[in-house]
SERO-4910 file (N, C-alpha, C, O; in steps of 0.05 Angstrom, whole numbers):
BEGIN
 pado doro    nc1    nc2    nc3   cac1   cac2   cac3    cc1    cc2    cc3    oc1    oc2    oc3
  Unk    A     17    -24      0      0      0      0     18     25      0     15     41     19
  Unk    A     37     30    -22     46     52    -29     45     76    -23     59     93    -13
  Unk    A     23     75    -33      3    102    -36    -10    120    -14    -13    144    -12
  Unk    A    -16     94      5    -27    101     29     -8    121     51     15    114     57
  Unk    A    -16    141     60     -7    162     77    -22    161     99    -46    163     94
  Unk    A    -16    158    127    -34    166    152    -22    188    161      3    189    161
  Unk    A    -41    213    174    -26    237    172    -19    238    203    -33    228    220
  Unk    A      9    253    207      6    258    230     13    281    256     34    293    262
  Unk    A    -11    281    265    -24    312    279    -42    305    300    -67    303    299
  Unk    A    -30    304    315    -38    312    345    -72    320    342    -90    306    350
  Unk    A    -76    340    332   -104    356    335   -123    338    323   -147    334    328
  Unk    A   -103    323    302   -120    311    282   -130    286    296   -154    281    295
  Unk    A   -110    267    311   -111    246    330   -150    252    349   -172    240    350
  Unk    A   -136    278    362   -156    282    375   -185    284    376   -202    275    392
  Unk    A   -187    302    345   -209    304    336   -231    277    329   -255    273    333
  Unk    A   -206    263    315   -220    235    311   -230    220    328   -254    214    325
  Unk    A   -213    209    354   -226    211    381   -247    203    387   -260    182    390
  Unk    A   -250    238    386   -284    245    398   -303    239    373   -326    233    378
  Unk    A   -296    239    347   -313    233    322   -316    203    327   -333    193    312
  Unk    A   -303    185    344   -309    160    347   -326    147    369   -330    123    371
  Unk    A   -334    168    385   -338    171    411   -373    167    407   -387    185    399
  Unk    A   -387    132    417   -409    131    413   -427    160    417   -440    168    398
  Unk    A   -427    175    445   -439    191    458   -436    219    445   -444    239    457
  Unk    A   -422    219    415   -417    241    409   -450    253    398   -464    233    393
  Unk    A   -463    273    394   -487    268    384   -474    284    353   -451    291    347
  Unk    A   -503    286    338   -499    292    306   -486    315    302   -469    319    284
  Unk    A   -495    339    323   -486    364    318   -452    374    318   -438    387    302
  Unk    A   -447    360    346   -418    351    343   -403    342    328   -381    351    321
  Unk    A   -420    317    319   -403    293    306   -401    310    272   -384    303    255
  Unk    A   -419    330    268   -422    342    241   -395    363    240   -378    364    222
  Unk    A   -395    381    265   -369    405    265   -343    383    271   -323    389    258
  Unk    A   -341    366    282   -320    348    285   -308    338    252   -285    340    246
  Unk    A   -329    330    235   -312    325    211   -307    338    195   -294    329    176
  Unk    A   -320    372    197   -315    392    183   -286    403    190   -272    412    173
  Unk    A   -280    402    213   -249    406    230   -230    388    218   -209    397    208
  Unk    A   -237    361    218   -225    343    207   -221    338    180   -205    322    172
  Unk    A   -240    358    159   -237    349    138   -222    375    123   -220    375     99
  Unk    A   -211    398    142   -206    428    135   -175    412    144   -164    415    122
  Unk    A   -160    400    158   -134    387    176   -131    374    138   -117    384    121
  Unk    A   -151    348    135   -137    328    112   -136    345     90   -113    344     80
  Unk    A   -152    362     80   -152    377     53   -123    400     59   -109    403     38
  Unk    A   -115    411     76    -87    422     78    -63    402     86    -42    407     97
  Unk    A    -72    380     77    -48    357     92    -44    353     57    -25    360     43
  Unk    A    -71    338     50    -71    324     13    -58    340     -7    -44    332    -25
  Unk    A    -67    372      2    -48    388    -19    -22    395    -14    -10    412    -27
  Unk    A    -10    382      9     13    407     17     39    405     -3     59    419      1
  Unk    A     36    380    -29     64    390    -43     48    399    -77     55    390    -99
  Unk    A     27    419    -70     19    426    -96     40    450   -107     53    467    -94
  Unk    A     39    443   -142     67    460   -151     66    484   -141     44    487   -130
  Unk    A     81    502   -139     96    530   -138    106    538   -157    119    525   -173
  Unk    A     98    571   -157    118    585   -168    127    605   -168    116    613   -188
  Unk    A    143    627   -159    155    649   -146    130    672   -160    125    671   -184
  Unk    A    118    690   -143    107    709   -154    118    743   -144    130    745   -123
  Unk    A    115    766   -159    119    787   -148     95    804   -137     73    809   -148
  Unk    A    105    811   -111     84    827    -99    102    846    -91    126    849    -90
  Unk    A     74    864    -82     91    886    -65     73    883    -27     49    884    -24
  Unk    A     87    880    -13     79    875     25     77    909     30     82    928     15
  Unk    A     67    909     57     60    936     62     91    959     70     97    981     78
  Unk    A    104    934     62    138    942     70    163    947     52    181    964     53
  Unk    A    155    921     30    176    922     11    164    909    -19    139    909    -20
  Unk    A    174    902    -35    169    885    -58    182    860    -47    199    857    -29
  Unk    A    166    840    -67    189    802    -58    174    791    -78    154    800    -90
  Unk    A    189    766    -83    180    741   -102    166    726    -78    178    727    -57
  Unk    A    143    714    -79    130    703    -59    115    671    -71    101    669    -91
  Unk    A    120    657    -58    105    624    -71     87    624    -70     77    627    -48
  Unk    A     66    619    -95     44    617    -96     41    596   -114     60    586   -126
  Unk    A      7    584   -118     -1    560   -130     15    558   -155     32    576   -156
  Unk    A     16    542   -176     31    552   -208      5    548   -218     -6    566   -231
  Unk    A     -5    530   -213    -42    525   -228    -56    529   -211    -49    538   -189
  Unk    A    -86    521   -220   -114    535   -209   -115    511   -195   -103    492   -205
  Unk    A   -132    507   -168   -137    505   -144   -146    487   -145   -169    495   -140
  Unk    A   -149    450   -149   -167    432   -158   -192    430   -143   -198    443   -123
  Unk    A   -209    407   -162   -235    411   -155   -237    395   -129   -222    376   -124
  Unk    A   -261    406   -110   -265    385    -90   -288    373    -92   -309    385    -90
  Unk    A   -286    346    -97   -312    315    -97   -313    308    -86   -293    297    -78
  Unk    A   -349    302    -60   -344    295    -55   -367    276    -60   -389    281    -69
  Unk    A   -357    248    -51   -379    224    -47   -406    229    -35   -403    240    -13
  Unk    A   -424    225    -40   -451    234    -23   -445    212    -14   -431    194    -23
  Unk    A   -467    212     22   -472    235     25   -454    232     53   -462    244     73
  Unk    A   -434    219     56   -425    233     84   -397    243     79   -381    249     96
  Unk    A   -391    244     46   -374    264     35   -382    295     37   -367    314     31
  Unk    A   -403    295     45   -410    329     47   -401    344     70   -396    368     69
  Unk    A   -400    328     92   -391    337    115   -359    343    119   -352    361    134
  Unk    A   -338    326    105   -310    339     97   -313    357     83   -299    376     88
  Unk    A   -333    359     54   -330    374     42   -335    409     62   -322    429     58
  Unk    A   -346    407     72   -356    435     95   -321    450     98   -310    471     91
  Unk    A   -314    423    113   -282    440    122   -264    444     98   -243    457    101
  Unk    A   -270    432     76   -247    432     55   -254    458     39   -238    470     26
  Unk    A   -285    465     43   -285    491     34   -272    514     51   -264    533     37
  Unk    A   -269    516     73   -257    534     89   -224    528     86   -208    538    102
  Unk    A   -215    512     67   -181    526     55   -188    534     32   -176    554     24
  Unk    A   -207    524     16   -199    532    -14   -231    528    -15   -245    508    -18
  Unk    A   -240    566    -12   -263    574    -10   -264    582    -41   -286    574    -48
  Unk    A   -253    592    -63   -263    588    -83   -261    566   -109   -268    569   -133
  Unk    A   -248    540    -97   -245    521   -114   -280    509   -120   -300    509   -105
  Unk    A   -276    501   -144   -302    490   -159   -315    461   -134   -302    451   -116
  Unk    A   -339    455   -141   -338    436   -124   -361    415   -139   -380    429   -147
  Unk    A   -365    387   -145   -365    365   -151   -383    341   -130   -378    334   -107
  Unk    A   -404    333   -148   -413    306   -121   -426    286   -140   -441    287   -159
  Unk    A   -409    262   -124   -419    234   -138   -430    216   -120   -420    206   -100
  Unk    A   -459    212   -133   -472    202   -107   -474    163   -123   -481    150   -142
  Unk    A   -461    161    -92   -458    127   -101   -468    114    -70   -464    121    -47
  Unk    A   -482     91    -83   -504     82    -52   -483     54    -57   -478     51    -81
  Unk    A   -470     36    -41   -464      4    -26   -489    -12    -26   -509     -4    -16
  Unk    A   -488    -28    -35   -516    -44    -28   -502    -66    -10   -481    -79    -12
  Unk    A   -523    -67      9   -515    -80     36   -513   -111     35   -510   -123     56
  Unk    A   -516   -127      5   -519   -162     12   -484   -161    -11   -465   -175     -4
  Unk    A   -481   -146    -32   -463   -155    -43   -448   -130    -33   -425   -131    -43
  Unk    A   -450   -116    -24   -432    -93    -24   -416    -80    -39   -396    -68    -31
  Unk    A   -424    -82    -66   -425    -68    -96   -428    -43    -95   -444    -40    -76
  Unk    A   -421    -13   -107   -430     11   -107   -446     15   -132   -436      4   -151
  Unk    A   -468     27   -136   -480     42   -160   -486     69   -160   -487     81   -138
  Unk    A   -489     77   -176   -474    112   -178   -505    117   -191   -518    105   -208
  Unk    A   -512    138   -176   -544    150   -174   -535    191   -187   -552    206   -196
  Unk    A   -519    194   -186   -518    230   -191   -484    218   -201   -470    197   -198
  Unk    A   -481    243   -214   -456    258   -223   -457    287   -224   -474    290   -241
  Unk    A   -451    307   -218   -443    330   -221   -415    337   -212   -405    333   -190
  Unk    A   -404    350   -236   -377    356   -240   -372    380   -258   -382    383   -280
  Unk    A   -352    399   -243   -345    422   -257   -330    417   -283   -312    400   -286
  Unk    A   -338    433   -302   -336    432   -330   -295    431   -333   -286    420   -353
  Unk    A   -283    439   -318   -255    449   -320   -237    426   -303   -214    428   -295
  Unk    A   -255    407   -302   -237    380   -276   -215    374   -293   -194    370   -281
  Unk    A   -214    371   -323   -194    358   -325   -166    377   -323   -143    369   -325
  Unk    A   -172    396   -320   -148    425   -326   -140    429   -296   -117    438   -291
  Unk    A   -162    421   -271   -147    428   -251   -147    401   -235   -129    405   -218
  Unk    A   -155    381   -231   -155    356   -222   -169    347   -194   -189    357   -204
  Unk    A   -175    340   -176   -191    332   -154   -176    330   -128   -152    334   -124
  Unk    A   -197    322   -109   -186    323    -80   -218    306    -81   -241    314    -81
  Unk    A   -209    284    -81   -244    274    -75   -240    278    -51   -221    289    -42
  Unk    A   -263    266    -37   -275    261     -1   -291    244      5   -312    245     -7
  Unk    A   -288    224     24   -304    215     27   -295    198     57   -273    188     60
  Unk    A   -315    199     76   -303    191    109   -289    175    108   -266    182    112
  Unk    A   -295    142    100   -298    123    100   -282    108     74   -293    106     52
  Unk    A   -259     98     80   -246     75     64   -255     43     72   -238     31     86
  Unk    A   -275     31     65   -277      2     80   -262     -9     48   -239     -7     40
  Unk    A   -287    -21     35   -277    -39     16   -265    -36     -4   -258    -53    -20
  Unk    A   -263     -2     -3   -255      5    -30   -268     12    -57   -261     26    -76
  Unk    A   -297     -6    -51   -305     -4    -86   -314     26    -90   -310     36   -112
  Unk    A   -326     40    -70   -337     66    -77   -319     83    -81   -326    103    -93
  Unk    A   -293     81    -75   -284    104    -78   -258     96    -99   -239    109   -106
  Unk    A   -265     72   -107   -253     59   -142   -273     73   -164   -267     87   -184
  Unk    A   -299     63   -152   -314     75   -181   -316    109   -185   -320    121   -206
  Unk    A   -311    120   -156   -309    152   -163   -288    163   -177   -289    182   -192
  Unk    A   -256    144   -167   -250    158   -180   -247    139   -213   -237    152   -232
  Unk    A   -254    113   -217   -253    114   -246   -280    132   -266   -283    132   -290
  Unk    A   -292    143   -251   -317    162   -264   -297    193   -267   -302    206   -288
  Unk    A   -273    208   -246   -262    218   -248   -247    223   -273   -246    245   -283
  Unk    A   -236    205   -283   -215    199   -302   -237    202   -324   -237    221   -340
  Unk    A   -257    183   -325   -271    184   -348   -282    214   -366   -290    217   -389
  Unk    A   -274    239   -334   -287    262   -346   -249    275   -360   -242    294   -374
  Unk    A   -233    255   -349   -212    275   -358   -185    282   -340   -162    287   -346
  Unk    A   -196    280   -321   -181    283   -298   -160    266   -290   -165    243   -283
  Unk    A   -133    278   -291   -113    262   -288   -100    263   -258    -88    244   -248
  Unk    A   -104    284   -248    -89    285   -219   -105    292   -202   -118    313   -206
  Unk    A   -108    279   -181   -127    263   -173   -126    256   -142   -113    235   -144
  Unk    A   -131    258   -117   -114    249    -92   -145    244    -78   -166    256    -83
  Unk    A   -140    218    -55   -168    219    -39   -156    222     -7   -135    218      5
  Unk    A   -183    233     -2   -172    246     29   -198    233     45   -221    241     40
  Unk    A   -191    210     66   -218    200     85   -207    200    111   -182    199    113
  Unk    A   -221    202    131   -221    198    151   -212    174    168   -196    175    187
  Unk    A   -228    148    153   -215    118    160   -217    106    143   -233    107    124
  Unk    A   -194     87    148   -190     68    119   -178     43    131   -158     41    145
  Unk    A   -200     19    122   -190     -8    130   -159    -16    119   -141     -4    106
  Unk    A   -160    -33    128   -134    -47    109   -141    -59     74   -133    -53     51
  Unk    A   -159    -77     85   -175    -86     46   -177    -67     32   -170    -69      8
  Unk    A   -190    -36     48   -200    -17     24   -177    -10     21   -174    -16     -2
  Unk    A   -153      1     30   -133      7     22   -122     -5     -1   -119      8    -22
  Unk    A   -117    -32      2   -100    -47     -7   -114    -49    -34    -99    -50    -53
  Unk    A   -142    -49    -41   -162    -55    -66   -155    -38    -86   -151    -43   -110
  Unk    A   -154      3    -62   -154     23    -79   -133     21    -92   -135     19   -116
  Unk    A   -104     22    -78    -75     20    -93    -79      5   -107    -79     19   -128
  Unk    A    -83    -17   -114    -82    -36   -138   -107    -32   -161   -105    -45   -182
  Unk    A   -125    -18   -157   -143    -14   -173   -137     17   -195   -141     24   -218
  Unk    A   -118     34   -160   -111     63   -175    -88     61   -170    -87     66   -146
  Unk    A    -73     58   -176    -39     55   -163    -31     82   -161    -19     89   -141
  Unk    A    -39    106   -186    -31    128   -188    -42    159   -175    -38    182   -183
  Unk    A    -58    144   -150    -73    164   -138    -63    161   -107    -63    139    -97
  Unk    A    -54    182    -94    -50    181    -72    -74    181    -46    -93    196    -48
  Unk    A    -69    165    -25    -95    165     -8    -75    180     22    -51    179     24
  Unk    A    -89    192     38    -85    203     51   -114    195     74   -139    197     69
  Unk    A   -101    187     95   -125    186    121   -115    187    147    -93    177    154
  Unk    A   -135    202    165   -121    210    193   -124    184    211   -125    186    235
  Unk    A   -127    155    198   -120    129    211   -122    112    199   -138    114    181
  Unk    A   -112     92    202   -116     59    191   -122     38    215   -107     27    231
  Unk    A   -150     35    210   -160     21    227   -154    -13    221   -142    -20    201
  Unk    A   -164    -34    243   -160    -59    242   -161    -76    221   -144    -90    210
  Unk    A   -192    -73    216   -208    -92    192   -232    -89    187   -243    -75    204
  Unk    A   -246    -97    172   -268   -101    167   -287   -128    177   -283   -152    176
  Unk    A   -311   -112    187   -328   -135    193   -345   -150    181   -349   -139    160
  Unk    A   -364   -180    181   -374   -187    164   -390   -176    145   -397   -191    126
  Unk    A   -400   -144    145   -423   -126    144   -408   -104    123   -418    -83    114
  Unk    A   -374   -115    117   -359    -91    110   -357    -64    123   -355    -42    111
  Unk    A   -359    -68    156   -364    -38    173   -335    -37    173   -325    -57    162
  Unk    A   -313    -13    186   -288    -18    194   -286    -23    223   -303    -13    238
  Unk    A   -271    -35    231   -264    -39    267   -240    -33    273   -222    -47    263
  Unk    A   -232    -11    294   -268     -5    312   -284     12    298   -307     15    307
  Unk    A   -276     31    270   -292     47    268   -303     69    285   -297     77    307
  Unk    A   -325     77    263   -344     99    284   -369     96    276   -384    116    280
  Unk    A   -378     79    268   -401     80    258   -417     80    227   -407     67    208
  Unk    A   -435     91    225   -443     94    193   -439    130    192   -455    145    204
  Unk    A   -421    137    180   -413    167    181   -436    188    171   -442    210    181
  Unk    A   -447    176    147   -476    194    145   -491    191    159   -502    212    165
  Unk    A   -503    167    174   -520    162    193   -516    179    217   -537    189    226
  Unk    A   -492    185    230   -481    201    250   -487    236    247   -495    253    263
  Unk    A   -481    237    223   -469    265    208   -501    280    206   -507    303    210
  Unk    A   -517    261    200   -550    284    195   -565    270    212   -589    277    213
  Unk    A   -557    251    228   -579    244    245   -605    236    241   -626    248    245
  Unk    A   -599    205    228   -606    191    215   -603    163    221   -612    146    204
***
């Protein structure tokens, strides 16, 4: 698992925590992954290109580092991709933003993809999908092979937890996409849940 990155940050540790914390209720558990998902979206981008710009400071002129390209898109998985997506808008409040709604069906645990909406310019600036939850992998294979399909070559996913299987499925399914998550939990259960997990993250997230 190459690819795979677990980030590491204290705050981030923490936050998760209490996002795992039966007794957390929805309202919490909702600002908890918006915190958490504002931490991974400045973790996923932090080696995006550069390139020296001139400004003038209230002091002097300087060459100062800034993006070289436009700001990629953020996708996220419905629907408990919406709740990272909250915090990922508060770094990159004017990047375009993207949702692919894909439901698991609970006997084969297959994904089928119900919505697509995607900014017209994905393939020019590339993605930051989202989505809580890495268990088996398949959902967040088919998002991003629906990604590519629009064009999109660079490409990174940012979750919260990620089993070992889903890990191991995504790298070999995307080898060329980097995953980034603030843990790697045990395993998966017969139900494809993660353990210990936190639950069903949309179910938590709208209170439900």
């Amino acid at each position: 698992m190459s690819t795979l990155r677990v980030a590491r940050h204290a705050l981030l540790r923490h936050k998760l925590t209490r996002l795992r914390m039966r007794e957390t209720d929805s309202a919490t558990f909702r600002r908890l992954l918006a915190e958490i998902g504002a931490v991974l979206t400045a973790e996923a981008l932090r080696d995006l290109p550069e390139a020296p710009r001139l400004i003038d400071t209230p002091m002097a002129r300087m060459q100062a580092p800034a993006l070289a390209g436009p700001e990629p898109c953020l996708v996220a998985i419905l629907r408990a991709g919406l709740g990272l997506l909250e915090g990922a808008r508060w770094v990159l409040p004017d990047a375009p933003i993207g949702h692919l709604g894909l439901v698991r069906d609970e006997v084969t645990l297959q994904p089928s993809e119900y919505v697509v909406r995607l900014p017209p310019d994905l393939a020019a600036r590339g993605a930051l999908l989202l989505d809580p939850m890495l268990a088996t992998g398949g959902s967040a294979a088919a998002a991003i092979t629906r990604l590519k399909q629009r064009g999109a070559t660079q490409i990174r996913f940012a979750c919260v937890l990620a089993a070992p299987e889903g890990a191991a499925f995504l790298a070999k399914t995307h080898p060329d996409v980097p995953i980034l998550t603030a843990a790697l939990d045990e395993r998966l259960d017969e139900r494809g849940f993660i353990l210990p997990g936190l639950g069903d993250a949309g179910d938590r997230c709208f209170g439900t």
